[in-house]
N, C-alpha and C positions, 0 to 999 in steps of 0.2 A: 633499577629505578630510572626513568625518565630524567633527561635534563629538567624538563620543566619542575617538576618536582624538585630537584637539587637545589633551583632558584629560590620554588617556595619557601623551601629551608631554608634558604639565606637571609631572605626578604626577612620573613619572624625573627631571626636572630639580630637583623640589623635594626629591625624596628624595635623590638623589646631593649637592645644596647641602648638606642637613641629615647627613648621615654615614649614612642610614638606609638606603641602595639596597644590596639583597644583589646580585641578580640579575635580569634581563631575556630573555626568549626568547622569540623571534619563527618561527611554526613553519604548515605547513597554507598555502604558499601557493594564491593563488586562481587564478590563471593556470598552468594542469596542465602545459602545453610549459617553463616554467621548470625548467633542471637543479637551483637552490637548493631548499635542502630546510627548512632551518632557519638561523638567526641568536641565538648568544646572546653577550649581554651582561655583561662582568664586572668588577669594578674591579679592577685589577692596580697596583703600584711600580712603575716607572721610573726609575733613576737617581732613587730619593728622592723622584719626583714621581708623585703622584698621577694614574691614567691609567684609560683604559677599554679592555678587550678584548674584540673583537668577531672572534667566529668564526663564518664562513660555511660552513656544511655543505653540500656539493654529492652527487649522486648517487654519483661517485666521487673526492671528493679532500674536503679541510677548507683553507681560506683564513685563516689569522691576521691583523688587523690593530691594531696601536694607534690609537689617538684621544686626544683630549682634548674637555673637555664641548662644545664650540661644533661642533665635529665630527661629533661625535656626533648631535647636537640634527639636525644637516642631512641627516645619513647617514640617523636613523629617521624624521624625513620623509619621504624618498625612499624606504626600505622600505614603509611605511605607504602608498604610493600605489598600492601593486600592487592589493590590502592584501594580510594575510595573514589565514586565518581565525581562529587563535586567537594572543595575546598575554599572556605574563602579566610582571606586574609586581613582585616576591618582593621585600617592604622589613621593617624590624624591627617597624614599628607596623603597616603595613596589606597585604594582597596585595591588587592591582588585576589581574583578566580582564577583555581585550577581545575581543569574540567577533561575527566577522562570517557571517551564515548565505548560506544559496544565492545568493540575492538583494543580497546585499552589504551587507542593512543591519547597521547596528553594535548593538551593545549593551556598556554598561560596567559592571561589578560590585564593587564595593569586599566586600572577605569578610577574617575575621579574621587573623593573621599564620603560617603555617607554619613561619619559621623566626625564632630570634632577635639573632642576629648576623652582624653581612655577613663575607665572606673575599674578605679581600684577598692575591692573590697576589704573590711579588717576580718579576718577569716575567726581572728581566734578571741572572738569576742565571746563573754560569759553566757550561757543558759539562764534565764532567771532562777533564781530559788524560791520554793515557795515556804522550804523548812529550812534550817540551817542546824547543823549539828551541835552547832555552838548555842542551841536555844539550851537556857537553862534548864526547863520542864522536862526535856529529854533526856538528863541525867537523871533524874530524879524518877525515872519510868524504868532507867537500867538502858536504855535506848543507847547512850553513848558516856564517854568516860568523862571525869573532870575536866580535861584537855580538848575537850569538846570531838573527839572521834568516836564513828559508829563504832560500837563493840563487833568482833569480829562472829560473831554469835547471833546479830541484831542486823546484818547488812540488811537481807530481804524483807523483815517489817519496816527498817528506816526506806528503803526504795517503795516499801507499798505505801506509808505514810505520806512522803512526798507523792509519789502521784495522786494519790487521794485529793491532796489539797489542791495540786494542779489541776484534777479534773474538776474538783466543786467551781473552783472558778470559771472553766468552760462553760460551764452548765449553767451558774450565776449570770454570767456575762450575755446568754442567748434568752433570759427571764425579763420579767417586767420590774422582776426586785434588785436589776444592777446600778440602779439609783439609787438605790434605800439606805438611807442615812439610820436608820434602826431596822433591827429584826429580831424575831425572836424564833430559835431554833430548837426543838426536840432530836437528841438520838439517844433511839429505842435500842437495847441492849446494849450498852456501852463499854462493857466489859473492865478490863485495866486502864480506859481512856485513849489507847494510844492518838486515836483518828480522833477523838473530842477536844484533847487538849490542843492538839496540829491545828484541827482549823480553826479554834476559839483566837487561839494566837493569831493567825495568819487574817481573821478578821478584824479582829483588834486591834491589832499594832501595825501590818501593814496595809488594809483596807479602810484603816479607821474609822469602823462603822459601830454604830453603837449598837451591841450586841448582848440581849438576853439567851441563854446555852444553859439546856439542862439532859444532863445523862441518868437515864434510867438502868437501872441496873437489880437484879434478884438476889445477887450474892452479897450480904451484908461488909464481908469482910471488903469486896473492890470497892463498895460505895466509900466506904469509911477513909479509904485508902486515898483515893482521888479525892475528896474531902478535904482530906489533911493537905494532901501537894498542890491543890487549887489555890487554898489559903496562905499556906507557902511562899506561893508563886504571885498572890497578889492579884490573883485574875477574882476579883470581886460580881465580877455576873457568869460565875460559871458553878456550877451546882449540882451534884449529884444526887437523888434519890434511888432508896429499895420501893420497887416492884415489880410486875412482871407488865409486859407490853400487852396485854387485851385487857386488864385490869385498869390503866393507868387512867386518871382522870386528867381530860386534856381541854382546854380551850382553843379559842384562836390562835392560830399558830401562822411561820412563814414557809417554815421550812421542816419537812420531817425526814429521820434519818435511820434507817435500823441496815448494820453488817454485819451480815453473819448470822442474823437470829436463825435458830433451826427452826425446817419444816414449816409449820401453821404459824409460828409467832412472826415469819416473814407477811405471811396472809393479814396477821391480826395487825401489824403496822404499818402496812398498806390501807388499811380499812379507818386506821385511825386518824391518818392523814388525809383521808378524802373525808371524815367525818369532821374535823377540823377545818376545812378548807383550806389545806396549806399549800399554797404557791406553788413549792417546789415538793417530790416525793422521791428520796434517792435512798436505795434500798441494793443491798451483793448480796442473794440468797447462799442460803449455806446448804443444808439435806434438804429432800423431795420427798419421806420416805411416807407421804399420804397419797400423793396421788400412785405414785409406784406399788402401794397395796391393795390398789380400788381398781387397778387395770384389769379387764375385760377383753382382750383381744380377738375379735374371730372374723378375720378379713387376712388378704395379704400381709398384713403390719408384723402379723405372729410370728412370721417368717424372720423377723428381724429380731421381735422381744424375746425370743424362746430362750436368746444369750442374756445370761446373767447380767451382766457389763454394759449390753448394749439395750436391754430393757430397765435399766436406771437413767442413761445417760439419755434414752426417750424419755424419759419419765420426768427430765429435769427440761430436754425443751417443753413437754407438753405442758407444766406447769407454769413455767416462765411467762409464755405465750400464753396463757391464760390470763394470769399478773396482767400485762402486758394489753389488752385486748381491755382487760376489766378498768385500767388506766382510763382507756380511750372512752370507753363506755360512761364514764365518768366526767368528760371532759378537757382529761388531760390530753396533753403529745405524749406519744412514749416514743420511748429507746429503750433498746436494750445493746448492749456492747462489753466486751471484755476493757477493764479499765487500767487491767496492769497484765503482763507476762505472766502465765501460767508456772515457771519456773521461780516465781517470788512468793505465790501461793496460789492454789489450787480451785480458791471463792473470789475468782475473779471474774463474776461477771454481775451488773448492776442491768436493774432493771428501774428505769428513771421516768417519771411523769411531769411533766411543767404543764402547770394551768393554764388553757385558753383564754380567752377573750369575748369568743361567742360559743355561745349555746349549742350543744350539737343531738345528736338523734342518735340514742342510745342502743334502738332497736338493732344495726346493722351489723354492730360488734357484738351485741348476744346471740347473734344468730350464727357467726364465726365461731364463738366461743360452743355453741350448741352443736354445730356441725363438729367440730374437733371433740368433744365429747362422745358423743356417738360412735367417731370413727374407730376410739381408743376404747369403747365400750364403758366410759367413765359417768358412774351415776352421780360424781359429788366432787366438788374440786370448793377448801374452803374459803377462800376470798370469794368466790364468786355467789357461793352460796350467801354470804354475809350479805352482801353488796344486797344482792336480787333481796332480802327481805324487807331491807329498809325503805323499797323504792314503794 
């Protein structure tokens, strides 16, 4: 290692000693096969304690770690031996650039200060919650115990519940209904409630929005059940009814909601939602197994469906993307995205519509939807069939 180097090292150490160290980045390394791309340095809180944070920028990912100064000291050592070619040193009194050319030799530059105060981050600051384990409802679902902890049994629903309600909020927030002081929301198969109860609460009590919430459900016994722990719990606009989702008699609505429904009841609650005109249309399909019976393959594509596994899991984009396309056709923006880790459960992907504003021209997406058809050799796909008669 270079004298100059060995200064660099001093310099961060006597500036980080003296309160003076803004920042540190280490960038340009010299060795091209290296995925690192950059290193910077920055003083961050800890639990009270004074720390250093050092992010490693890779081609495609960023590495976070804490330190503390001896740490440190050892880690830019061992940076510094690659080297990198350019370093700079950003303190209140002096910026230090060290600067290695083709040849590797160094050079160190002491030049006047860019900036005048270091920033210190509080590193170990909370994540918001958007559920809390300690919510009473949640016992009372089996969700978690007295003591307010997820049952060890319930980890993976408690993790997809919370992100649920994290994401309803993303999705809320990018609508024209992130004002609304009332709503009124429909979810279609609502099953044991887990995801109804979550965001009834989480609109309620910490959106404070006035909020009508009704879960549709077939099986008498879970209606009865959420029923009971609705009233329980006090949540006086939250209501379950028996039926089935293409049956259900609906009005004007804000928001409509079905996870998980199988197969066509996803179709038939998409349909309901655009036949209500509701704002928002958030929907995790669960099986495909209509379009995936209607396939028609005799192109290249056969190539691919002849596998069991991988003529479902087409089966599942081609219907999605139908969904999806028949959204737009409609008026809405879609998305579609995975909303939680595959490893929490398996119906993790939503296919989501938010209402426009203007008007649009329905023909360009039926003609997408018709090309895709065709190619899959598919005479019937049923949302779209739904949709196309009512027009």
């Amino acid at each position: 290692m270079s004298d100059d180097s060995l200064k660099f090292i001093q310099q961060f150490i006597l500036s980080y000693q003296q309160g003076t160290f803004i920042k540190l980045v280490l960038s340009q390394p010299a060795q091209q096969s290296l995925d690192l791309v950059k290193v910077s340095f920055q003083p961050v809180q800890v639990k009270s304690q004074n720390q250093i944070k050092l992010v490693y920028t890779h081609k495609t990912k960023d590495i976070t770690k804490i330190f503390d100064l001896a740490q440190v000291e050892i880690e830019l050592n061992n940076l510094l031996e690659i080297p990198f070619k350019t370093g700079v040193l950003l303190c209140t009194d002096f910026d230090w650039h060290l600067m290695h050319n083709k040849k590797l030799e160094s050079k160190l530059l002491k030049k006047n200060p860019t900036q005048k105060q270091p920033s210190i981050q509080a590193h170990d600051h909370e994540k918001k919650r958007f559920v809390a384990p300690t919510d009473h409802y949640l016992q009372r679902l089996g969700v978690c115990n007295e003591n307010g902890q997820v049952q060890k049994s319930m980890v993976d629903k408690f993790k997809q519940i919370h992100k649920y309600v994290e994401t309803f909020e993303g999705i809320l927030k990018h609508s024209k209904l992130d004002k609304a002081s009332k709503l009124t929301i429909v979810d279609m198969g609502s099953g044991k409630g887990y995801l109804t109860f979550a965001l009834y609460h989480y609109l309620k009590f910490s959106r404070r929005i006035n909020i009508t919430m009704i879960g549709v459900e077939q099986r008498p016994d879970l209606v009865n059940l959420c029923n009971q722990i609705a009233k329980e719990e006090s949540f006086d606009a939250l209501s379950f009814t028996e039926g089935s989702i293409a049956n259900f008699k609906i009005d004007k609505i804000d928001v409509l909601i079905a996870l998980h429904a199988c197969d066509t009841a996803t179709d038939d609650a998409i349909y309901q939602g655009v036949s209500s005109k509701a704002d928002i249309i958030i929907t995790a399909p669960c099986c495909h197994k209509q379009v995936r019976q209607n396939l028609k393959v005799d192109n290249q594509i056969k190539h691919i469906t002849q596998f069991g596994i991988l003529e479902e899991r087409q089966a599942e984009i081609l219907t999605d993307a139908i969904r999806a396309l028949s959204l737009e056709a409609q008026g809405y923006k879609s998305q579609v995205f995975e909303f939680i880790a595959d490893a929490h459960t398996h119906k993790n992907v939503m296919v989501v519509g938010t209402k426009r504003t203007k008007q649009i021209d329905p023909k360009p997406f039926y003609d997408k939807i018709d090309e895709l058809k065709q190619t899959f050799g598919l005479t019937y796909q049923h949302l779209d069939q739904k949709l196309r008669k009512t027009e």
